[in-house]
C-alpha positions, -999 to +999 in steps of 0.1 A: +300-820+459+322-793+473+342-820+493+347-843+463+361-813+448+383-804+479+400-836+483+407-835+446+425-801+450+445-815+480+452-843+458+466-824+431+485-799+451+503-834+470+513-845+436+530-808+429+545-806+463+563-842+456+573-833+421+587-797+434+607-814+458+619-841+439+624-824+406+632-785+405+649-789+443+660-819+438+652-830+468+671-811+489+646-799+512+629-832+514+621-832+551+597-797+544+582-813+514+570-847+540+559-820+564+538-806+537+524-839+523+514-850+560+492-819+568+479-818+532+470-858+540+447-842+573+434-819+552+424-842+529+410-864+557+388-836+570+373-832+534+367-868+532+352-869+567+327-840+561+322-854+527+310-892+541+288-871+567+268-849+545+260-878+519+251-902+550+229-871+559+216-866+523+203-906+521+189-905+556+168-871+546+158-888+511 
């Protein structure tokens, strides 16, 4: 449940990076902000990779 929960904060903090950039800095540093949202993405990747092997684990145990 702790990766469900990760990828949701990764999620959320994705949304907040694009609305700071696009809203408060009005986009002026844009190119940051994309840097940001791509290794957020891989971070969100490895919670959703870990997340897919412990509940495959979990139903093979069960």
């Amino acid at each position: 449940m702790k990766y469900i929960v990760g990828m949701y904060v990764v999620m959320a903090i994705m949304v907040c990076v694009n609305l700071i950039s696009g809203y408060l800095l009005k986009g002026d540093y844009w190119a940051i902000a994309s840097w940001l949202l791509i290794a957020l993405f891989f971070f969100g990747t490895l919670f959703f990779i870990n997340a897919r092997y412990v509940l495959s684990k979990k139903k093979v145990e069960s």
